[in-house]
KEFI-737392 format. One record per residue: residue number from 1; residue in one letter; y, x, z of N, C-alpha, C, O in turn. Coordinates in steps of 0.05 Angstrom, whole numbers. Example, Ala and Ser with C-alpha at 12.3 -4.5 7.8 and 13.67 -1.06 7.14 Angstrom:
   num   residuo   nnorth    neast      nup   canorth   caeast     caup   cnorth    ceast      cup   onorth    oeast      oup
     1         a     -114      264      156       -90      246      156      -66      264      156      -66      285      169
     2         s      -45      257      142       -21      273      143        1      258      157       23      268      161
This chain:
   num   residuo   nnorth    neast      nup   canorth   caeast     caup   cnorth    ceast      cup   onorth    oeast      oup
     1         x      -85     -437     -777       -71     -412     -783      -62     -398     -757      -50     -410     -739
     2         x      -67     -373     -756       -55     -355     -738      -19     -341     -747      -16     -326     -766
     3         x        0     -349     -732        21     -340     -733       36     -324     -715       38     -326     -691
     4         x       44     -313     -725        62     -282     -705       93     -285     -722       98     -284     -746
     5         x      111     -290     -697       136     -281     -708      150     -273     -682      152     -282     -659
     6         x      163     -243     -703       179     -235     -681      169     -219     -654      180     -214     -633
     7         x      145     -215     -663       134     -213     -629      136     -169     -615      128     -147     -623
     8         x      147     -178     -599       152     -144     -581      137     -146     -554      140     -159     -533
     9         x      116     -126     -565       106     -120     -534      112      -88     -523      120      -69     -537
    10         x      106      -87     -496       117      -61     -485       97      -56     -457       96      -72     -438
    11         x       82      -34     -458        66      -34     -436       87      -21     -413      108       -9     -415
    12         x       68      -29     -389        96      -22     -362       64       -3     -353       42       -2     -364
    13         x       72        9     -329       105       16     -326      123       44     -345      146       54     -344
    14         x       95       48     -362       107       77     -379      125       69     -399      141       86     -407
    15         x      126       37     -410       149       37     -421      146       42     -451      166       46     -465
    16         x      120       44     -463       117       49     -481      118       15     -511      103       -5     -514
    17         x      134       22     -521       136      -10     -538      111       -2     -568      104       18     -580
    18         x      103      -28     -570        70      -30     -583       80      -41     -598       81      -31     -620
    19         x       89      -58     -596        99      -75     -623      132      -81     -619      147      -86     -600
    20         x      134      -76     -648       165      -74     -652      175     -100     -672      179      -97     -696
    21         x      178     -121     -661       181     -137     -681      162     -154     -706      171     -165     -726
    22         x      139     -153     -699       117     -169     -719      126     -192     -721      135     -209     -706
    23         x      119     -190     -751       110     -224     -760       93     -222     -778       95     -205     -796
    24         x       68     -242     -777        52     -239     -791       30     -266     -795       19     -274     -774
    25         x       25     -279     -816         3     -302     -819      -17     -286     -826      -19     -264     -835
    26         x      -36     -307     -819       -64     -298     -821      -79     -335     -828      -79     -355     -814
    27         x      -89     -332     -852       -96     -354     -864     -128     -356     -851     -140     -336     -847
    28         x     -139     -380     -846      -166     -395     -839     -190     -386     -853     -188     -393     -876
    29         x     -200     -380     -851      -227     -360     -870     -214     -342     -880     -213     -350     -903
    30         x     -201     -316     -879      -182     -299     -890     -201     -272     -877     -202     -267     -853
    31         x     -213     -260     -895      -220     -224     -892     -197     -207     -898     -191     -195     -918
    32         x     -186     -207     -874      -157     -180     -865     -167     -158     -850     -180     -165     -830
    33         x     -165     -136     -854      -167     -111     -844     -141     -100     -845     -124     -101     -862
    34         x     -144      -84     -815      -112      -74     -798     -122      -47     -797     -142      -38     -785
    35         x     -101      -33     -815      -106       -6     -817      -88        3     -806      -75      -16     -797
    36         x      -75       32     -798       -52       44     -790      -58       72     -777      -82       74     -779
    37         x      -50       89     -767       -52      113     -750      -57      111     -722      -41       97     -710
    38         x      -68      118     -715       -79      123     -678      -49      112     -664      -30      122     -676
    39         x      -44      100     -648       -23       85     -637       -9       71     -643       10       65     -628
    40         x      -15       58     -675         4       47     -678        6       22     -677       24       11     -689
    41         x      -13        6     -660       -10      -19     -650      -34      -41     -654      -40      -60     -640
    42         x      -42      -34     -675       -67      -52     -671      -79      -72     -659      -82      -96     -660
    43         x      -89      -46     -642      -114      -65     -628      -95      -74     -607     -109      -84     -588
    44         x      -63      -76     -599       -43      -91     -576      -47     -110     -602      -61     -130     -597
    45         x      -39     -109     -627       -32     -131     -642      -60     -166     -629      -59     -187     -617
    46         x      -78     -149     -644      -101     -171     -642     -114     -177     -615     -134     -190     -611
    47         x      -99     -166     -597      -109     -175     -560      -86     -193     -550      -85     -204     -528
    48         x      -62     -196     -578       -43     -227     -579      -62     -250     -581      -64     -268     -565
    49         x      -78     -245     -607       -84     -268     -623     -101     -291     -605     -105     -314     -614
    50         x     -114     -277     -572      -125     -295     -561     -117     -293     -538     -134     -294     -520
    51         x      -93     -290     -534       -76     -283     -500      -81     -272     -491      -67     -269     -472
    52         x     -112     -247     -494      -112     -229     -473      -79     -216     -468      -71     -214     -445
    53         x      -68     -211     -484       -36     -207     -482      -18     -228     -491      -23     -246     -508
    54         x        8     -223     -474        21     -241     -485       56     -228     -491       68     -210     -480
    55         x       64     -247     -513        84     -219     -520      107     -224     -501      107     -245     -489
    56         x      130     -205     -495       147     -199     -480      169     -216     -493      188     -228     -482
    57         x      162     -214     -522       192     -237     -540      175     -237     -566      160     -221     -578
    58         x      187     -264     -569       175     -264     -601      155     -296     -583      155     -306     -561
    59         x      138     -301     -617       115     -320     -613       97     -311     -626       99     -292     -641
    60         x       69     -329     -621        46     -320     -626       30     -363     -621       31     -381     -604
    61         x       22     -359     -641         7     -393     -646      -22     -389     -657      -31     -375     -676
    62         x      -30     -400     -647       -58     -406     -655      -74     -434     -665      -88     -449     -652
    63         x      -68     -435     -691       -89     -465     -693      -57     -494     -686      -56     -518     -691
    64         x      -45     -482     -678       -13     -496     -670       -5     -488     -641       17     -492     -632
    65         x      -26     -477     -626       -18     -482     -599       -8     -455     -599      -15     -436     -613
    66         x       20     -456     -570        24     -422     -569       15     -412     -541       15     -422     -518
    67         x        5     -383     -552        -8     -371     -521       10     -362     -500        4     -343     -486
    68         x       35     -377     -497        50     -374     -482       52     -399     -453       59     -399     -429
    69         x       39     -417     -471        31     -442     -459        3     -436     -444      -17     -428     -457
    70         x        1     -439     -419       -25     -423     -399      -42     -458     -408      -67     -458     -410
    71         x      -31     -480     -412       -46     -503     -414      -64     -503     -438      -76     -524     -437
    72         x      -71     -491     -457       -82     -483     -482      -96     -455     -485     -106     -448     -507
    73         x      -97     -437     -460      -107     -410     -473     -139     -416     -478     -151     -402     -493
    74         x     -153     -437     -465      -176     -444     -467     -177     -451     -487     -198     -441     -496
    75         x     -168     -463     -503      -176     -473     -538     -160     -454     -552     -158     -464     -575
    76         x     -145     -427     -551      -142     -405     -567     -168     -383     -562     -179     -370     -580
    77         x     -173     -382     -540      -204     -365     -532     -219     -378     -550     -227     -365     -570
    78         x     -226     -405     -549      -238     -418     -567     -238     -417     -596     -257     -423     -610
    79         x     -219     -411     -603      -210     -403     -626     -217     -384     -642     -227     -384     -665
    80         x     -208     -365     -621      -209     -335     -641     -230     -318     -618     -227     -319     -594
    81         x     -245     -308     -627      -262     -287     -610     -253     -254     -616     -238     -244     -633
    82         x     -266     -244     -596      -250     -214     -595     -286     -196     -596     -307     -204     -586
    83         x     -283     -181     -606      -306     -160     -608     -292     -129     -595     -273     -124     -610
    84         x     -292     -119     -584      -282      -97     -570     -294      -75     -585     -317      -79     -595
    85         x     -281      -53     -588      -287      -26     -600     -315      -17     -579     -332       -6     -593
    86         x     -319      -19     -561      -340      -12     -538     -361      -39     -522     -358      -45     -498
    87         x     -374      -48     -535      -391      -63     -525     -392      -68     -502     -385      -89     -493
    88         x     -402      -45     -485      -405      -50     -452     -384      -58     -439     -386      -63     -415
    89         x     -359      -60     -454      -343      -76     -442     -331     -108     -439     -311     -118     -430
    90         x     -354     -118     -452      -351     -145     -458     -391     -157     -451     -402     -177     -460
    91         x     -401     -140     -437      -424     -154     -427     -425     -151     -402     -421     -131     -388
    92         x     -431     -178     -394      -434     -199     -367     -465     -199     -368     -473     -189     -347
    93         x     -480     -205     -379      -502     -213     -371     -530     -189     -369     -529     -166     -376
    94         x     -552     -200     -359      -571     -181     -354     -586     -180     -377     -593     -158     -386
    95         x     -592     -202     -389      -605     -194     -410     -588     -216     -432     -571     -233     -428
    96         x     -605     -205     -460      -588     -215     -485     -573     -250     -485     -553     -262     -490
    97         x     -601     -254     -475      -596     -286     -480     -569     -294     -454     -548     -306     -458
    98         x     -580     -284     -434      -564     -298     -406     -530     -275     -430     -515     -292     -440
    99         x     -524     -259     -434      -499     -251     -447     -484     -271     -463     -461     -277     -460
   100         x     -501     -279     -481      -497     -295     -506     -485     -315     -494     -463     -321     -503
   101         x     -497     -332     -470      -499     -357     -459     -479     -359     -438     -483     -374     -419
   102         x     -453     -342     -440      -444     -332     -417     -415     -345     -423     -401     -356     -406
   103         x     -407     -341     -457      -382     -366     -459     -385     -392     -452     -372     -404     -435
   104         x     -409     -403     -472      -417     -425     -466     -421     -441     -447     -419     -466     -450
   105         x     -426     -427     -422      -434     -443     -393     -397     -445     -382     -385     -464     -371
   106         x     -388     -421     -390      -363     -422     -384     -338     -445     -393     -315     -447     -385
   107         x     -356     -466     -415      -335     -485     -424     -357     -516     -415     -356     -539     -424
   108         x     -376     -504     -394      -384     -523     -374     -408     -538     -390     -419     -558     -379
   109         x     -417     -528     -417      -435     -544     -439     -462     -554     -424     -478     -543     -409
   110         x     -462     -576     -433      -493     -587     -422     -511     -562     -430     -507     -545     -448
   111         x     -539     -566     -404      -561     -532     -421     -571     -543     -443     -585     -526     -452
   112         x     -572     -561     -457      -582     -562     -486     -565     -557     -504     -574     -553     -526
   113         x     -544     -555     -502      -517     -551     -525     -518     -525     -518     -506     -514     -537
   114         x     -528     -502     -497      -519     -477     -490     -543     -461     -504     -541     -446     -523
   115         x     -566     -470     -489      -586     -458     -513     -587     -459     -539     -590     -438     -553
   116         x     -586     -493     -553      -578     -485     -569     -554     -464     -587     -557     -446     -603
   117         x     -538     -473     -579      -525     -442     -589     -519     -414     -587     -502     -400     -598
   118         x     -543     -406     -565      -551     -379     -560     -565     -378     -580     -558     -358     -593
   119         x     -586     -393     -591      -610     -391     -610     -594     -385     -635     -600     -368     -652
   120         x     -574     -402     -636      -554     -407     -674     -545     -377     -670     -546     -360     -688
   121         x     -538     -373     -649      -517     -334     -652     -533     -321     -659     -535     -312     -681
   122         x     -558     -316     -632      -574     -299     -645     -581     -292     -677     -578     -272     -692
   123         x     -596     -325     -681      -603     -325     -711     -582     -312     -738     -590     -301     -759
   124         x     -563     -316     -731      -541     -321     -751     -535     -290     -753     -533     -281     -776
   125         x     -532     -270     -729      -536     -244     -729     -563     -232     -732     -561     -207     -730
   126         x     -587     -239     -737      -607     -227     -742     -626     -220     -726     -646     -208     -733
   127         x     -619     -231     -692      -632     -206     -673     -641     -234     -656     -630     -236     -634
   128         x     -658     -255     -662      -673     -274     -645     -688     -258     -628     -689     -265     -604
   129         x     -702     -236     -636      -729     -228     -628     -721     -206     -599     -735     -195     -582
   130         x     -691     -205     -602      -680     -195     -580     -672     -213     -556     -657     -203     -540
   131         x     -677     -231     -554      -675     -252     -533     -672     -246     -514     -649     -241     -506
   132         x     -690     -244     -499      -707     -236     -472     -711     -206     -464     -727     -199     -447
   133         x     -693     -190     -478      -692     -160     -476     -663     -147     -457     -640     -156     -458
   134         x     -674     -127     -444      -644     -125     -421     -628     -107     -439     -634      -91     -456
   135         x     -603     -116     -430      -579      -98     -444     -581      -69     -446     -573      -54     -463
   136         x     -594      -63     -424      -588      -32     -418     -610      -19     -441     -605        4     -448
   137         x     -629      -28     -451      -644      -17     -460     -640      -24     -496     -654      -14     -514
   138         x     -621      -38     -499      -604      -39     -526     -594      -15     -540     -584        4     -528
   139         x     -597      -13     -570      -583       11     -580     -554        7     -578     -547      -15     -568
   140         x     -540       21     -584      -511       16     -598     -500      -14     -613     -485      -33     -608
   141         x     -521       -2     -634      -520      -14     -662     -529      -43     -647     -512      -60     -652
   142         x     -552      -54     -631      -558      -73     -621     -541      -88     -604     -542     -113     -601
   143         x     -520      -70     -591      -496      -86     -570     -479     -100     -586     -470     -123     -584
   144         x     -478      -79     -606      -453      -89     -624     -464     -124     -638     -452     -146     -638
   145         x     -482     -118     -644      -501     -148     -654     -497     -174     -629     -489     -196     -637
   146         x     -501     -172     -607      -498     -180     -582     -481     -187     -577     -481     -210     -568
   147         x     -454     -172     -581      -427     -173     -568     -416     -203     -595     -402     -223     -593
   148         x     -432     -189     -618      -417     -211     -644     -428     -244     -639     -414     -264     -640
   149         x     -458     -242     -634      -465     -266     -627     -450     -276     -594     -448     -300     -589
   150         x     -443     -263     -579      -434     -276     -562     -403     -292     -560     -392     -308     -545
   151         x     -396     -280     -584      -366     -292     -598     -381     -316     -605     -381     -336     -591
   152         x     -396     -316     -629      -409     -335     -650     -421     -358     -637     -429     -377     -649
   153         x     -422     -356     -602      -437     -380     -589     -409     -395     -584     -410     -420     -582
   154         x     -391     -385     -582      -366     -410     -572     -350     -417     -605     -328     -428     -604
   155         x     -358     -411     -627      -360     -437     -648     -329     -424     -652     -313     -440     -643
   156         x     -321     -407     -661      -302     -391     -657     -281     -388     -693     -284     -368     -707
   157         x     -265     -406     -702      -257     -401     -730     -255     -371     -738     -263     -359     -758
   158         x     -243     -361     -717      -241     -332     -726     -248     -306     -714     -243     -308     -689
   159         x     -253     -292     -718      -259     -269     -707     -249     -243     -703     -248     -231     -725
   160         x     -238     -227     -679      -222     -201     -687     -241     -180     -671     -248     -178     -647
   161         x     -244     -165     -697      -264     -140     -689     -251     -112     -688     -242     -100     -707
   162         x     -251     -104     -669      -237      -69     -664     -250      -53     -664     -260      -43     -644
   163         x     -255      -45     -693      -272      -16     -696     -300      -22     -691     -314      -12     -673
   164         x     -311      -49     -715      -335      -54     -704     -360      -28     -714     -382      -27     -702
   165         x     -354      -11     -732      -369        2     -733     -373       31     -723     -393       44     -728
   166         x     -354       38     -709      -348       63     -699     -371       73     -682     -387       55     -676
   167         x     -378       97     -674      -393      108     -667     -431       99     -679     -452      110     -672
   168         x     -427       84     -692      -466       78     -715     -463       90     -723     -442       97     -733
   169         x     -487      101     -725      -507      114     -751     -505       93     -765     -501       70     -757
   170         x     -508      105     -800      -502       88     -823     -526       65     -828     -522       47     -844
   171         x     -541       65     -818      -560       41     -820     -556       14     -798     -560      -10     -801
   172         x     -545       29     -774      -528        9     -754     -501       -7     -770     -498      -32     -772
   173         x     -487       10     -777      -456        8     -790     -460      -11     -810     -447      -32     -809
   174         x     -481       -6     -837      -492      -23     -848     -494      -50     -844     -481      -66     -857
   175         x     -512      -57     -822      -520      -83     -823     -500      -95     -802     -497     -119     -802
   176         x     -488      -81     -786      -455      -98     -774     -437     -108     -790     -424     -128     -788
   177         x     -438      -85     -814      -414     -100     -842     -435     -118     -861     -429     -128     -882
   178         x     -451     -120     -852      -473     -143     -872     -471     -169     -856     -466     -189     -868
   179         x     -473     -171     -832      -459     -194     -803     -434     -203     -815     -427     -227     -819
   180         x     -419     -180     -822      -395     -190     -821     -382     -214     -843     -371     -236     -840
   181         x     -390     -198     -867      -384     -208     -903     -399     -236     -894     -389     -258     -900
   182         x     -433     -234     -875      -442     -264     -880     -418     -282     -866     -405     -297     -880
   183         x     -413     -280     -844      -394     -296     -838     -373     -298     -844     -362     -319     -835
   184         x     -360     -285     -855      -338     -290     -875     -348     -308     -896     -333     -326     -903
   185         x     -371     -307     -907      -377     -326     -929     -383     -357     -920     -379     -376     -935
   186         x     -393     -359     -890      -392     -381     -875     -366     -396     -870     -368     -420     -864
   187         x     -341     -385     -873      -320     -386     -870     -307     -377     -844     -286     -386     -837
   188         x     -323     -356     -828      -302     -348     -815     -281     -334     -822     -279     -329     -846
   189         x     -264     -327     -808      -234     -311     -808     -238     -291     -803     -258     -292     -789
   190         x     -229     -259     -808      -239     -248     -807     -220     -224     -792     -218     -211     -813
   191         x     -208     -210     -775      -190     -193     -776     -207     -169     -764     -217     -168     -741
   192         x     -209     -144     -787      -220     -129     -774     -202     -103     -771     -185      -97     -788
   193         x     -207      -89     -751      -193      -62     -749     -208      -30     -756     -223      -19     -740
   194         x     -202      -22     -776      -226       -7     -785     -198       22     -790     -174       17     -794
   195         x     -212       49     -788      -207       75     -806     -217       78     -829     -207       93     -846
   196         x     -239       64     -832      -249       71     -866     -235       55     -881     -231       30     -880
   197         x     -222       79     -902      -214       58     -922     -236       42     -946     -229       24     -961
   198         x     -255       51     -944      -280       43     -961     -280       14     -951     -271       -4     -965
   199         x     -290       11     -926      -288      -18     -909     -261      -32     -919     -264      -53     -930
   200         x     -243      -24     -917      -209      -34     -916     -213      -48     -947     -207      -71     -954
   201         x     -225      -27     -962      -217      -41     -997     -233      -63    -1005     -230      -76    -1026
   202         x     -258      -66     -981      -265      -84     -993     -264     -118     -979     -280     -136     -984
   203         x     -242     -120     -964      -236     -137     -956     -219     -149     -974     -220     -139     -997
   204         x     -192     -180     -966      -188     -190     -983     -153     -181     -987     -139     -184    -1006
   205         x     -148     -170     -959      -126     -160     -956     -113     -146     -933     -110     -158     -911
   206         x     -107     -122     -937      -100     -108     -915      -70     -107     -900      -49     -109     -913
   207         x      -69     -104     -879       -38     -101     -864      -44      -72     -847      -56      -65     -826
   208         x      -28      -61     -867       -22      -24     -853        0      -25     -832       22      -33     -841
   209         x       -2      -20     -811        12      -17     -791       23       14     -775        9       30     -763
   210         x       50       15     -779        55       38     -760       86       38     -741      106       25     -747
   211         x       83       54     -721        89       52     -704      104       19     -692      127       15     -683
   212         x       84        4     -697        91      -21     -674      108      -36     -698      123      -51     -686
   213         x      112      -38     -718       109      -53     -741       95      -52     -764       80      -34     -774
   214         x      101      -71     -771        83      -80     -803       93      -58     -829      116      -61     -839
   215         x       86      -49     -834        86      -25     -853       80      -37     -884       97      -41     -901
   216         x       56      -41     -884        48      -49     -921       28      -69     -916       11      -68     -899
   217         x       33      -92     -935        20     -129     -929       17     -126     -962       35     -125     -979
   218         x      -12     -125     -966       -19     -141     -986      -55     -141     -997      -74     -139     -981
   219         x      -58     -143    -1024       -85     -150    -1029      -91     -112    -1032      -71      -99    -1035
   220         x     -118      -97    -1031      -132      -76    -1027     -111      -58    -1055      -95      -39    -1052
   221         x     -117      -69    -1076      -100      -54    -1102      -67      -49    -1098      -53      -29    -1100
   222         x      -62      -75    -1091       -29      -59    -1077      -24      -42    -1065       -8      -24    -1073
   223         x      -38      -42    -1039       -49      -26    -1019      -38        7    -1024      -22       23    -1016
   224         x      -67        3    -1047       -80       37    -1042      -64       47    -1075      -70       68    -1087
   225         x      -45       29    -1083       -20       43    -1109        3       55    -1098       22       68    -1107
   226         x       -5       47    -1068        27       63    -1050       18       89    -1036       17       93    -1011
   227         x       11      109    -1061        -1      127    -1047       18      146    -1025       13      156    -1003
   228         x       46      147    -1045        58      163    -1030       64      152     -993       68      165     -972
   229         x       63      119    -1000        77      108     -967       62      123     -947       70      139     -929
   230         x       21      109     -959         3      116     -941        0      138     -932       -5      141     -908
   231         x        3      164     -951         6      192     -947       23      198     -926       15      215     -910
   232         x       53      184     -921        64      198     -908       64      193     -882       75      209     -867
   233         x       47      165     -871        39      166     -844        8      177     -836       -6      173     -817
   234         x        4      196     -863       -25      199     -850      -51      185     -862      -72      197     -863
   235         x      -48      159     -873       -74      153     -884      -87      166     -901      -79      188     -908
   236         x     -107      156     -910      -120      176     -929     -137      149     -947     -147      130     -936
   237         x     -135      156     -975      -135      135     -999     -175      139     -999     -186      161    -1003
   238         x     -186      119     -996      -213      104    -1007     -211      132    -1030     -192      139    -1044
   239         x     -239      145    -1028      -253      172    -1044     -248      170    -1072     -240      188    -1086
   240         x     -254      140    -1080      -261      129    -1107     -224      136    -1123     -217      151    -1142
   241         x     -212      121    -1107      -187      116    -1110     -172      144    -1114     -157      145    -1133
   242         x     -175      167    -1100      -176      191    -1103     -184      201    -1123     -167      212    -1137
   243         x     -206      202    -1130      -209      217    -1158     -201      207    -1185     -196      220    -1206
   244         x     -201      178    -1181      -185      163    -1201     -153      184    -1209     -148      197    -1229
   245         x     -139      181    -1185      -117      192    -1185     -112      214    -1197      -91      222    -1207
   246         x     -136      226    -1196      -141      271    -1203     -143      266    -1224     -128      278    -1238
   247         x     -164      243    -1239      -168      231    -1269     -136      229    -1288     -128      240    -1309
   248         x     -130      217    -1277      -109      204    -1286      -92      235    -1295      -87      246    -1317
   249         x      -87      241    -1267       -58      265    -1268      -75      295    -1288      -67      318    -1287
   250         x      -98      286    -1302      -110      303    -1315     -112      303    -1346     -125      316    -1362
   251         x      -89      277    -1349       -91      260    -1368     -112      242    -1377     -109      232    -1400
   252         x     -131      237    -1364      -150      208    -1376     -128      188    -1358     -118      190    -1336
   253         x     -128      169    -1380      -121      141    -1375     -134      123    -1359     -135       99    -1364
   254         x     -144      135    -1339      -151      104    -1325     -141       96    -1311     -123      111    -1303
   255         x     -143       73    -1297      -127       51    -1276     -132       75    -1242     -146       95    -1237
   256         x     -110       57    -1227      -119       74    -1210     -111       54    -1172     -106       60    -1148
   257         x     -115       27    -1194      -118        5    -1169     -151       -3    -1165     -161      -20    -1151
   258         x     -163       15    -1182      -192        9    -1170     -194       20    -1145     -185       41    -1137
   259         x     -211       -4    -1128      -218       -1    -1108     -253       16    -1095     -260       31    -1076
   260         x     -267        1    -1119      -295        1    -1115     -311       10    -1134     -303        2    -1156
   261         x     -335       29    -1136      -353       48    -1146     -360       26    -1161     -352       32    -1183
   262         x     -370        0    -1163      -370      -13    -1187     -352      -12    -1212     -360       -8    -1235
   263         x     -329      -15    -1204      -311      -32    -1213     -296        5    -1230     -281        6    -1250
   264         x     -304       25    -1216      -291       43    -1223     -313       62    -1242     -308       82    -1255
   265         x     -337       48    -1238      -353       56    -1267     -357       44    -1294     -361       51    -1317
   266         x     -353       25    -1281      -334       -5    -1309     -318       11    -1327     -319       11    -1352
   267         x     -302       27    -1308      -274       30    -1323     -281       61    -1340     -269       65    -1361
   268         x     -299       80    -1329      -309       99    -1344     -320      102    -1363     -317      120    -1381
   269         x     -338       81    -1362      -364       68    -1381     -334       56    -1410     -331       65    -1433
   270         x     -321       38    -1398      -302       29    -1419     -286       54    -1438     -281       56    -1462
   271         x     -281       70    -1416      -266       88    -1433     -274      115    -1448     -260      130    -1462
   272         x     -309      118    -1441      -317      130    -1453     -325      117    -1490     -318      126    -1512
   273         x     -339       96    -1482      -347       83    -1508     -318       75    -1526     -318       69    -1550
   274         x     -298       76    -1512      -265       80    -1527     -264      105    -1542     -257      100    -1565
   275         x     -267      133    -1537      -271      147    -1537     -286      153    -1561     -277      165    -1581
   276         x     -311      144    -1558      -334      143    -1582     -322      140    -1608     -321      156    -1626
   277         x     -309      106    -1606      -303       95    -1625     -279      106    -1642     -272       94    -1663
């Protein structure tokens, strides 16, 4: 389990405070998505979860150990992997494979334990056939694949992704959130930081965040029933969820904790043949 209590960070020298007091668990195979407004802490939150930061007050534990302790940040790196909103900022290597292979050598692995698990990332993300191919000549959509398997080679319970789909084209964006759900189904952990609320609802539970605290903690339907909270910092409610709402205030009776175009033609289909009858 990942735990946060209490924790205040403050960037110097502008002085600006990021987090105001968090606390927050994060359960072991858990699909959480961190929503909130442009500054309001985020991506400081999840650059705790593996010491790239460390908080000013408060704690932060990982797995039991805390990243305050410099004797352990190597088995919280280990831990939790970080995916960066910008790819090129987390590649070291010249080409795919020497990238992939770049934690790995780093925790000193014999070369047969290293290849092998350049080969398992690759695979597990889809992109073997990209091996032996130089970074620079990678799409977007392909770094992003890269950057995920290079988490996925240091055996990582959880994973925190910032804005893994931002800037794809929808066939890129696609098969990064198809990466993702698989490993979540593998049991990784999952914390992702996304603007879409489409993405957000279909995780298992979201934490809305604003200005440098925890705002709204719960499962996607809780969520997106607080329309007025989300409204008033700014979010904007999943499309589906929206028109539900116009439904509703138009007098049709339907629910309006649907999340998903399935689940919200269920409920049409139901209330039409109500209707019939």
């Amino acid at each position: 389990m990942i735990i946060l209590e209490d924790v205040y960070y403050k960037y110097e020298p502008e002085g600006i405070e990021a987090l105001r007091g968090v606390s927050l668990q994060i359960r072991e195979g858990e699909h959480l998505a961190l929503i909130g407004p442009n500054g309001c802490g985020k991506t400081t939150l999840i650059r705790h979860l593996n010491a790239l930061l460390l908080p000013a007050s408060g704690n932060v534990t990982v797995g039991g150990y805390n990243t305050n302790d410099s004797a352990h940040r190597a088995d919280i790196r280990s831990l939790v992997g970080m995916v960066f909103q910008n790819p090129d900022n987390q590649m070291v290597g010249m080409t795919v494979e020497e990238d992939v292979a770049f934690g790995p050598e780093n925790l000193r692995l014999p070369t047969a334990e290293i290849k092998k698990r350049v080969a398992e990332a690759l695979f597990r993300v889809g992109i073997p056939e990209l091996a032996c191919r130089n970074i620079e000549n990678l799409s977007g959509g392909e770094k992003r694949l890269v950057a995920i398997a290079g988490v996925l080679a240091m055996q990582p319970r959880y994973i925190a992704l910032d804005e893994p789909a931002a800037f794809l084209d929808p066939a890129a964006t696609r098969r990064v959130l198809d990466i993702i759900d698989k490993l979540h189904s593998e049991g990784v952990g999952i914390i992702h930081i996304t603007h879409n609320m489409a993405e957000a609802a279909l995780t298992q539970r979201i934490v809305v965040m604003n200005e440098g605290r925890i705002y709204l903690d719960g499962i996607p339907q809780e969520i997106f029933e607080q329309v007025k909270m989300l409204k008033k910092i700014g979010m904007q409610l999943p499309q589906i969820t929206e028109l539900l709402i116009k439904l509703k205030e138009s007098g049709i009776p339907v629910r309006t904790d649907i999340v998903s175009m399935e689940d919200a033609l269920e409920q049409i289909r139901f209330l039409a043949g109500k209707n019939k009858d």
